[in-house]
MARFI-263527 format. One line per 10 residues: number of its first residue (from 1); their letters; for each residue x, y, z of C-alpha. Coordinates in steps of 0.5 Angstrom, whole numbers, plus 500, padded with zeros to 3 digits. Example, Ala and Ser with C-alpha at 12.3 -4.5 7.8 and 13.67 -1.06 7.14 Angstrom:
// MARFI-263527
1> as> 525:491:516; 527:498:514 $
// end
This chain:
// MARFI-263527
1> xxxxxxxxxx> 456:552:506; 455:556:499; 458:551:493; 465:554:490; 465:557:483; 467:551:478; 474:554:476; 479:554:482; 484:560:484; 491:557:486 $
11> xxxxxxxxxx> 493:559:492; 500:565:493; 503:564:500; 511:566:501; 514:559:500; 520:561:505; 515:561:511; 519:555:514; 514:548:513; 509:552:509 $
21> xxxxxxxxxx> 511:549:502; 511:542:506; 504:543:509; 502:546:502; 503:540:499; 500:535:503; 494:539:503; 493:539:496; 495:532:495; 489:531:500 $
31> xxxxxxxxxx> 484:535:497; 485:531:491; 484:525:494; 477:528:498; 475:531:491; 473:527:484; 480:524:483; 479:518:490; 481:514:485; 490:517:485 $
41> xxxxxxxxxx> 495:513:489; 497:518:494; 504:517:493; 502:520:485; 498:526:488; 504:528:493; 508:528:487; 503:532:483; 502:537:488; 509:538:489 $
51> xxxxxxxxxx> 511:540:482; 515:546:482; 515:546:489; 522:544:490; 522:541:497; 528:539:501; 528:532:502; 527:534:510; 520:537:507; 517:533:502 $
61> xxxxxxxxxx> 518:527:508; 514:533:512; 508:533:507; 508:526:506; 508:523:513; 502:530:514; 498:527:508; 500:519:511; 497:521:518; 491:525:515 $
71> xxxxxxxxxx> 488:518:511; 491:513:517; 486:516:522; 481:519:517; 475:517:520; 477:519:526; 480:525:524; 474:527:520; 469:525:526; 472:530:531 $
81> xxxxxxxxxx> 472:536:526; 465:535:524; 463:535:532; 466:542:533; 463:545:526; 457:548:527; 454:547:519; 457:539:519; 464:538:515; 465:541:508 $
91> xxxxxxxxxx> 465:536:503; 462:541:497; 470:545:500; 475:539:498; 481:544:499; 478:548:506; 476:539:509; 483:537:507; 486:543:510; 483:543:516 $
101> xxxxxxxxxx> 484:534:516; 492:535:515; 492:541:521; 487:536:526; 492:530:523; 499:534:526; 496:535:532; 493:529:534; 498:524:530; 504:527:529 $
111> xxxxxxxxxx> 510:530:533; 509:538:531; 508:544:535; 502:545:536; 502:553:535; 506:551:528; 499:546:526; 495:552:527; 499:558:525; 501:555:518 $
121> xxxxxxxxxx> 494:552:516; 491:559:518; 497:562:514; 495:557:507; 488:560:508; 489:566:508; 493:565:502; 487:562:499; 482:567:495; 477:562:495 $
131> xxxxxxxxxx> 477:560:502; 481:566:506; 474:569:508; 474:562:512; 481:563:516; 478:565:522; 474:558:522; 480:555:520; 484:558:527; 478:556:531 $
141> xxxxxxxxxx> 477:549:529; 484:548:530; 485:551:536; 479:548:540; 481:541:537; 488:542:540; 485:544:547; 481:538:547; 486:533:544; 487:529:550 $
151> xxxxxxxxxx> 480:527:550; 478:527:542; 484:522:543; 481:518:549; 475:517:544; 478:513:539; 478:506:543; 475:503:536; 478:503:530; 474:498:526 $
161> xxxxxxxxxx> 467:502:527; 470:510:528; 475:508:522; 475:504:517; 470:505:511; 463:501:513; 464:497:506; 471:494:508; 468:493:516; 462:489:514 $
171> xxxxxxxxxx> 466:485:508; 472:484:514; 467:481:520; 463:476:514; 470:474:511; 475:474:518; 469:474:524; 468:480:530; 475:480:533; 479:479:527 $
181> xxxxxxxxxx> 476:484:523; 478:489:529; 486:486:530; 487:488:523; 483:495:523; 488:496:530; 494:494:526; 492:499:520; 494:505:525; 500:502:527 $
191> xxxxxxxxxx> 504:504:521; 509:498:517; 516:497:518; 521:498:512; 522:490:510; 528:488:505; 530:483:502; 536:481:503; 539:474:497; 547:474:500 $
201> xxxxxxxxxx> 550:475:508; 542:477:511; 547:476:517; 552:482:515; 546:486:512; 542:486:519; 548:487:524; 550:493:519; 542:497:519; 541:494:526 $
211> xxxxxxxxxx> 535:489:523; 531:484:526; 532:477:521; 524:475:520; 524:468:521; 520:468:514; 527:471:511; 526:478:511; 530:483:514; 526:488:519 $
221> xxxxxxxxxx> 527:495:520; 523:498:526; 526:505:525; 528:507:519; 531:516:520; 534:517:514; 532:517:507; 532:509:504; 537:510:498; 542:513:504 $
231> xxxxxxxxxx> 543:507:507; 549:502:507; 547:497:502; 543:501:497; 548:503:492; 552:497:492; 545:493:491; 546:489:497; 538:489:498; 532:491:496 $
241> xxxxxxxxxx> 525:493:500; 520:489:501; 514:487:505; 515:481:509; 509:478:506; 510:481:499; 517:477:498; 512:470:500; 509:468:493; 516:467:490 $
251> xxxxxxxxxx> 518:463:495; 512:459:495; 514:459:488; 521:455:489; 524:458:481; 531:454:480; 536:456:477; 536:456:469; 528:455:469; 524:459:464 $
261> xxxxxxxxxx> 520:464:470; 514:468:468; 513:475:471; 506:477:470; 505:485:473; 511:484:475; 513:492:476; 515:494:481; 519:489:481; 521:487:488 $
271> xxxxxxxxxx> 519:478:485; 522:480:479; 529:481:482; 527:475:487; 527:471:482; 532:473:477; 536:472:485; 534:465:484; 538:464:478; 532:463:474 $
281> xxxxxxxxxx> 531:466:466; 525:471:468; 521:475:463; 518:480:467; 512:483:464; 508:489:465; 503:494:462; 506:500:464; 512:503:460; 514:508:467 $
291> xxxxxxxxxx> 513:503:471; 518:498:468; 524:504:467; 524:504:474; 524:496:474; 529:496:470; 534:502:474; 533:496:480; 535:491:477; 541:494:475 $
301> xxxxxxxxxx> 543:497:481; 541:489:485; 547:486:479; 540:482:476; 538:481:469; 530:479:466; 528:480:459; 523:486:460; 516:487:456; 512:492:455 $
311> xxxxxxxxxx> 506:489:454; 499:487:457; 499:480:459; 493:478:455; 496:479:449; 502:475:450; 504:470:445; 503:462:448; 507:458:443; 513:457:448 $
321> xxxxxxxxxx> 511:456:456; 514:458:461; 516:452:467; 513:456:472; 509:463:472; 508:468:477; 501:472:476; 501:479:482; 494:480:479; 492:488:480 $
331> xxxxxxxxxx> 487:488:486; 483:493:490; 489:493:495; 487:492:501; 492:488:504; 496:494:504; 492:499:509; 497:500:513; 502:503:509; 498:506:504 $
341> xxxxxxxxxx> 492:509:508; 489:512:503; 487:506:500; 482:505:505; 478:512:502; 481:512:495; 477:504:493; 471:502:493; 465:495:493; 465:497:486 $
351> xxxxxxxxxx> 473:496:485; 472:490:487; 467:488:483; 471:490:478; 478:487:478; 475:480:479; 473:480:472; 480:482:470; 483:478:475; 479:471:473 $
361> xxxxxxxxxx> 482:473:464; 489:474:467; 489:468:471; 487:464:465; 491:467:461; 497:465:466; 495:458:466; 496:457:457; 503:460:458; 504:454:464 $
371> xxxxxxxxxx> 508:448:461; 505:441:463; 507:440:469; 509:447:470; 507:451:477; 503:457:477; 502:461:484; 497:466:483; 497:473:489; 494:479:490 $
381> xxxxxxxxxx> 496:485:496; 489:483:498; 484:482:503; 478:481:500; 476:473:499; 473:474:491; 481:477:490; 484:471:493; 480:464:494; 474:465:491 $
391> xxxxxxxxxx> 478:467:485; 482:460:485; 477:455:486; 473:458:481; 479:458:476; 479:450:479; 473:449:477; 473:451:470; 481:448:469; 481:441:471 $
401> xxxxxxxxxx> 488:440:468; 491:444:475; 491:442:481; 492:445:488; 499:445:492; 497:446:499; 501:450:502; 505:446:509; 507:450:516; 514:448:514 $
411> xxxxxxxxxx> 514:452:508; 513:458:512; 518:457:518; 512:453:521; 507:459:522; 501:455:521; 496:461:522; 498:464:515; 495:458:511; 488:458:511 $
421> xxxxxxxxxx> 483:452:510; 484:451:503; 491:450:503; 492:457:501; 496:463:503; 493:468:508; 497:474:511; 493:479:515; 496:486:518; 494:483:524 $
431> xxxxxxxxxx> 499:477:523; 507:477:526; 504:480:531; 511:479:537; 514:486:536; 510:493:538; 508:498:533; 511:497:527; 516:491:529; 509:487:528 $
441> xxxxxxxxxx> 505:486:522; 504:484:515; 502:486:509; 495:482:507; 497:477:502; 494:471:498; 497:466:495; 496:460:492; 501:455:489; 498:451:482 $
451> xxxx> 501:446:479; 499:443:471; 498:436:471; 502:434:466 $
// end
């Protein structure tokens, strides 16, 4: 196919084409993704794409679950469609791939009619100067893929090898081995639950949201219909979410109460209110300004208090440390495939190696604010082993003033299979895996508890 002209016409479409907006938006949002910008998180592309464009809530929970199954099964996806296109997918054409993705991904994926898939992928096509000339492949492609669903689905038997990048399959058989790289990419494409955590009357909280109570300490919600701030709890601060395995590290950090606490990289925020929970003095941490407004309106909705700094970790003073620090170090995000897809196809080898870097700095950095005889747990959301224990035993070998806590079952409520050979922890997706669906899983985390000789 030609090259597209460098300077791209925004699409006109009728925004009262019931589903057209939602379907607009996750197109964009997808494109983005399958343009130059892979390295922007899909929740800020959604949010980009729909600028102006006023969704309901009901639509922009459209656009973001089309987007969501568009990256969840994108190799797949992205095979079927190039098996049925005579010239090989469009990838000089981000806007015209990323329509034809989220059109085979209602179809294959999710609970959309067919016809609506179709009609309302053709109609933004057409609505496209650019490709509008290309609306009658759009239909065709569209239509055949919904013809041959039953078989383009009977194909997908191997999630590691049709969908997962190959850097991230060859890096899961050499750290995991054969069958555990294939249990996690199979866990990718069930999707995660809603996770809280709940600090006081979990008992009350998983009778009133129909939860299952964790024996980790979370609360687990399998099925969640409505939008999370609309449900009972949220407006009192009765709980937060957070993954299962998220809500570990703090744990694994015991903060007692009056104890000086660390949070370095803290926002979100979700280990900063755990801690502050505990009844710890916590100062929470973090480069972001944006990120850290929205720590702090948690904070005041959960009836917590931490000091908030705006700051770059590194720069910290290091006169007055802390009993005890909690560094979630920025990673490659590995861990969290199945709930954010897109970070499958958004990272590459090169993040990887680049973040190490940054992740060792921060680790010592976070070992000076440590007062002797102070704990340090160091934590990453991923699944790449130079981000988790081979940072730690690097950091050991060249700070031999901490020592390793190993980490024992009944820390975990005996679950044995989430600490590793080091002493560390090691959660995987494919782990806590009793329920079906999405009442299984965890995100996939490390953890490794530290503490300064004193």
């Amino acid at each position: 196919m030609a090259s597209p002209p460098k300077s791209r016409t925004p699409p006109s479409f009728d925004p009262s084409v019931p589903g057209l907006a939602a379907r607009h938006v996750a197109r964009e949002a997808v494109a983005t993704l399958l343009g130059p910008a892979r390295g922007l998180a899909l929740e800020d592309a959604l949010a980009q794409a729909g600028r102006g464009a006023r969704l309901e809530p009901g639509e922009a929970a459209l656009a973001r679950a089309i987007a969501t199954a568009s990256f969840r099964r994108l190799g797949f996806i992205r095979a079927a469609l190039a098996a049925r296109l005579r010239d090989g997918l469009p990838e000089d054409r981000p806007h015209l791939l990323a329509l034809l993705v989220t059109g085979a991904a209602q179809i294959l994926d999710l609970a959309v009619a067919d016809h609506a898939a179709v009609d309302l992928s053709v109609r933004l096509a057409k609505a496209d100067p650019q490709i509008q000339h290309l609306a009658p492949l759009v239909n065709a492609v569209l239509r055949r893929i919904a013809r041959e669903r039953d078989a383009i689905r009977a194909q997908e038997d191997d999630p590691l090898a049709h969908n997962t990048p190959d850097w991230l399959a060859r890096r899961w058989r050499a750290a995991y081995g054969e069958e555990a790289a294939r249990r996690i990419a199979a866990a990718h494409l069930e999707g995660a639950a809603v996770d809280l955590t709940v600090p006081r009357d979990p008992e009350v909280w998983a009778e009133r949201l129909g939860g299952l109570r964790l024996d980790l300490g979370s609360l687990r919600l399998a099925e969640v219909r409505e939008a999370v701030a609309e449900l009972p709890g949220y407006a009192e601060g009765a709980w937060w979410v957070q993954d299962a395995a998220a809500a570990l590290p703090v744990r694994l950090l015991a903060p007692a109460p009056g104890e000086r606490v660390a949070d370095l990289c803290a926002a979100p925020g979700g280990k900063t209110a755990q801690i502050a929970a505990a009844g710890a003095v916590v100062t929470a941490v973090d480069r972001s300004a944006a990120r850290l407004e929205r720590l702090g309106r948690n904070l005041e909705r959960l009836g917590l208090s931490a000091e908030v700094v705006t700051a770059d970790a590194l720069a910290l003073p290091e006169d007055a440390p802390f009993d005890a620090v909690l560094l979630d170090a920025p990673c490659s995000a590995t861990g969290t495939i199945r709930r954010h897809p897109d970070v499958a196809w958004t990272k590459s080898e090169a993040d990887v190696i680049r973040l190490v870097g940054l992740q060792r700095r921060l680790l010592d950095k976070a070992a000076r604010l440590t007062r002797p005889g102070g704990r340090l747990v160091y934590c990453t959301c991923s699944l790449e082993p130079e981000e988790g224990g081979g940072q730690v035993a690097d950091f050991l070998s060249r700070n031999p003033d901490f020592e390793r806590i190993a980490i024992t079952p009944d820390r975990l409520a005996g679950h044995a299979e989430l600490i590793d050979g080091s002493g560390d922890l090691r959660t995987l997706p494919s782990h806590l895996a009793g329920g079906t669906g999405r009442a299984g899983g965890l995100d996939g985390f490390y953890a490794s508890v530290l503490r300064r000789r004193g």
